[in-house]
Backbone bond lengths (Angstrom), bond angles and torsions (degrees), N, CA, C in turn:
res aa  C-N    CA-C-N  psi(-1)  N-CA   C-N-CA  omega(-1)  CA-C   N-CA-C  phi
1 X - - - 1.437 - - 1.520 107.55 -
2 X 1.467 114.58 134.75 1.525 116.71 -156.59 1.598 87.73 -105.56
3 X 1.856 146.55 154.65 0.541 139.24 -179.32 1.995 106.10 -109.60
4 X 1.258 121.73 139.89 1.341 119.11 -176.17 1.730 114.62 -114.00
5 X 1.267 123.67 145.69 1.339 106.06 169.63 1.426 114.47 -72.84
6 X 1.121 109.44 152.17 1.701 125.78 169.42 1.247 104.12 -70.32
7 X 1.546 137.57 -32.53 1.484 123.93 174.70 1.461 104.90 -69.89
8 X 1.244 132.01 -5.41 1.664 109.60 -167.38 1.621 82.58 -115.92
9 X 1.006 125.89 -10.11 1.708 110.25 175.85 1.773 132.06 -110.40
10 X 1.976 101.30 -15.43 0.966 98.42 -169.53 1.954 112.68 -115.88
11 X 1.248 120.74 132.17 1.829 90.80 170.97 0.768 122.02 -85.42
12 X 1.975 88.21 145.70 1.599 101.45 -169.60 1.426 130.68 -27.32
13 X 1.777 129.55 -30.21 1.485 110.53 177.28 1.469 107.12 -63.84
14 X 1.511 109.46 -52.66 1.829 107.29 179.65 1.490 123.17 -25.35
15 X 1.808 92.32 -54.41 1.266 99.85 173.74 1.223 139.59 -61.57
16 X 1.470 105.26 -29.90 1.796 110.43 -177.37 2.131 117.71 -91.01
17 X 1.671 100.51 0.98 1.348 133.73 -148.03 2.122 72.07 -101.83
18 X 1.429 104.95 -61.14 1.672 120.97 -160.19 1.554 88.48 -52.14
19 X 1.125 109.63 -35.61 1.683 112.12 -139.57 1.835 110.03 -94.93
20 X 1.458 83.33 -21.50 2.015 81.50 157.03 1.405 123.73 -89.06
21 X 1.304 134.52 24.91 1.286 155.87 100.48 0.808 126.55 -59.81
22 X 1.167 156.85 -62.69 1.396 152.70 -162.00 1.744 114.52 -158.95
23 X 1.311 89.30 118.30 1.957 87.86 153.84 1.230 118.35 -147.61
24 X 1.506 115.80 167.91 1.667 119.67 174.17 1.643 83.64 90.11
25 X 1.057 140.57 7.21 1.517 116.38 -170.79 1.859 79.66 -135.70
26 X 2.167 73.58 173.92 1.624 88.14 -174.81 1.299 78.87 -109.47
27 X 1.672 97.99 158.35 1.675 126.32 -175.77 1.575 109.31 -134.11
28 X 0.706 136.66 100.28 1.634 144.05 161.38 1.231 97.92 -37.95
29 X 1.470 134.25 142.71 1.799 152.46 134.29 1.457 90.85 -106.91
30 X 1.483 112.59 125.66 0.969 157.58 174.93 1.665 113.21 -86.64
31 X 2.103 116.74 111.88 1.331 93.46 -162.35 1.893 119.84 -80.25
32 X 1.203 111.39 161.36 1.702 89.32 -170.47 1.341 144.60 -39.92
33 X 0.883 144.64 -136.16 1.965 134.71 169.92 1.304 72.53 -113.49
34 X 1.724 89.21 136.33 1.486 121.75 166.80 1.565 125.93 77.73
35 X 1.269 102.21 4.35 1.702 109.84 -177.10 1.747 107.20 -75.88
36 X 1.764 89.79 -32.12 1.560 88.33 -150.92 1.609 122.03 -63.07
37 X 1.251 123.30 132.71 1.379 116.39 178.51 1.113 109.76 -62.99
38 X 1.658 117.89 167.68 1.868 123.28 -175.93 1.998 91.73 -99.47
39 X 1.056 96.75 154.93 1.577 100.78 173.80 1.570 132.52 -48.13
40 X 0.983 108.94 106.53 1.519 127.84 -172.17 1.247 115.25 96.30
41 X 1.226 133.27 19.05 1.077 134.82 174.01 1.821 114.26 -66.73
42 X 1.512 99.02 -51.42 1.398 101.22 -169.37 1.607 113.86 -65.14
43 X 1.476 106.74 -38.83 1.695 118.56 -174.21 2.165 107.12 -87.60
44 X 1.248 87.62 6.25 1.770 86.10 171.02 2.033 111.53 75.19
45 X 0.806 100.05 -17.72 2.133 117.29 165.76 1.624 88.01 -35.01
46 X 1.313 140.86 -71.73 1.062 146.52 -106.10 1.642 86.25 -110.00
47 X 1.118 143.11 -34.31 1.447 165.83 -164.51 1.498 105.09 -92.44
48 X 1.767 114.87 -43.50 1.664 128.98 -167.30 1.651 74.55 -58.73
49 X 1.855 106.27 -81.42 1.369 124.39 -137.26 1.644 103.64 -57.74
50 X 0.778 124.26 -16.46 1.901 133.44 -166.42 1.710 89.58 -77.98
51 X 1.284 123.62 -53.47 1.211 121.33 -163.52 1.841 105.23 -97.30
52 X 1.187 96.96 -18.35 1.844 97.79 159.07 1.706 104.68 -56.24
53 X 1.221 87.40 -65.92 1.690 100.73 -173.80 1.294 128.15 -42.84
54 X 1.526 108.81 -37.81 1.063 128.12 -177.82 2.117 118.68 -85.58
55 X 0.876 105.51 -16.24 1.770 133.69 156.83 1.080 112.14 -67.32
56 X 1.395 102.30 -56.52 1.795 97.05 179.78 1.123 128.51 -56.48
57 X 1.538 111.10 -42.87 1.388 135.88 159.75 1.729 113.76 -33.69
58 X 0.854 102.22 -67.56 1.233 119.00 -173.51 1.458 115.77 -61.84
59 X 1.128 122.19 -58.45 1.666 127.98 139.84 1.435 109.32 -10.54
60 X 1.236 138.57 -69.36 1.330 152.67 -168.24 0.946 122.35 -59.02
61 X 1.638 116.83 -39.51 1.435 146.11 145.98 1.506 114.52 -26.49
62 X 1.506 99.48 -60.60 1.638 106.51 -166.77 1.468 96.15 -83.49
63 X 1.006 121.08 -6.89 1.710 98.61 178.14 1.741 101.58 108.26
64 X 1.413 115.53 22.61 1.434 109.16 144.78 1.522 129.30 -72.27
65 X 1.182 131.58 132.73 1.676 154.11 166.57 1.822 96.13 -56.03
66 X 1.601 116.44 107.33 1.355 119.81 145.18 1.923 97.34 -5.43
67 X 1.343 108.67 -70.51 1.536 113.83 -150.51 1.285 105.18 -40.26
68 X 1.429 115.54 -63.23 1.645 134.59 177.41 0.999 108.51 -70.08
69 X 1.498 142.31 20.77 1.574 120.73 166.25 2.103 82.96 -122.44
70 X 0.923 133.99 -13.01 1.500 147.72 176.07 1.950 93.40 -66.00
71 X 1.513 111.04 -67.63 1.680 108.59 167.72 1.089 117.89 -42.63
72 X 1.675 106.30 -66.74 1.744 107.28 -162.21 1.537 98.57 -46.97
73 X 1.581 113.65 -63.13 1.795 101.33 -156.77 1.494 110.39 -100.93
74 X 1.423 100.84 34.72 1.686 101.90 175.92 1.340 129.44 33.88
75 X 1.409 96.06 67.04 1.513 114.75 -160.17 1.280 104.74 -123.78
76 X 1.476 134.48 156.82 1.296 117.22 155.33 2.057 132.33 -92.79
77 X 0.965 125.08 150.50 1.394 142.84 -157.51 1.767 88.60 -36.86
78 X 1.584 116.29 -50.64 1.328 123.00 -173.71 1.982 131.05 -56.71
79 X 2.063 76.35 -34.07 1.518 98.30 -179.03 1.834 103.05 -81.99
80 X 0.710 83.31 -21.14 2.231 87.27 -171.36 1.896 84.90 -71.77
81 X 1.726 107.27 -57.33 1.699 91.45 -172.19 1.536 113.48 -52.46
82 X 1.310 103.16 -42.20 1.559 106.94 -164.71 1.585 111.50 -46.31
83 X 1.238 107.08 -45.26 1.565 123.03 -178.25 1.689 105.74 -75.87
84 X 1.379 124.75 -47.43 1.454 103.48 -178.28 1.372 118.76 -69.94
85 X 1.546 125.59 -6.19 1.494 122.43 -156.04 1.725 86.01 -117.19
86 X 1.058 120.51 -27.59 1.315 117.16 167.52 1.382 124.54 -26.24
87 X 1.180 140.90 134.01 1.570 140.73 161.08 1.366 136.73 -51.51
88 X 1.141 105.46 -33.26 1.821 139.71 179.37 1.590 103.73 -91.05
């Protein structure tokens, strides 16, 4: 979370309105109900692993060995089940 000044975002009444509550301090705004993204959404993680997951799968299909899909994506034997028995 990047922090911004309140002079470059808010007008001055907002600002001087904010400030008989509080100043000199940092204040969190909180984004509305329902904005918030789920984890990895914003940096693309969340998009990689879906289609990792979904490879692996498919791999398994053709007649890849747990063992060799554990090498290829340097995974462990537990993490390869976790992902093929998975629902998603």
């Amino acid at each position: 979370m990047k922090y911004i000044s309140a002079n470059d975002i808010f007008p001055e009444e907002l600002l001087k309105e904010i400030q008989k509550y509080v100043h000199g301090e940092v204040v969190y705004i909180p984004n509305p109900e329902g904005i918030r993204k789920k984890w990895g959404e914003k940096s693309g993680n969340r998009s990689y692993l879906t289609e990792r997951n979904k490879e692996i799968r498919q791999k398994l299909a053709t007649g890849s060995t747990i063992e060799q899909l554990a090498i290829h994506y340097f995974l462990s034997h537990e993490s390869i089940k976790k992902i093929i028995y998975s629902k998603s």
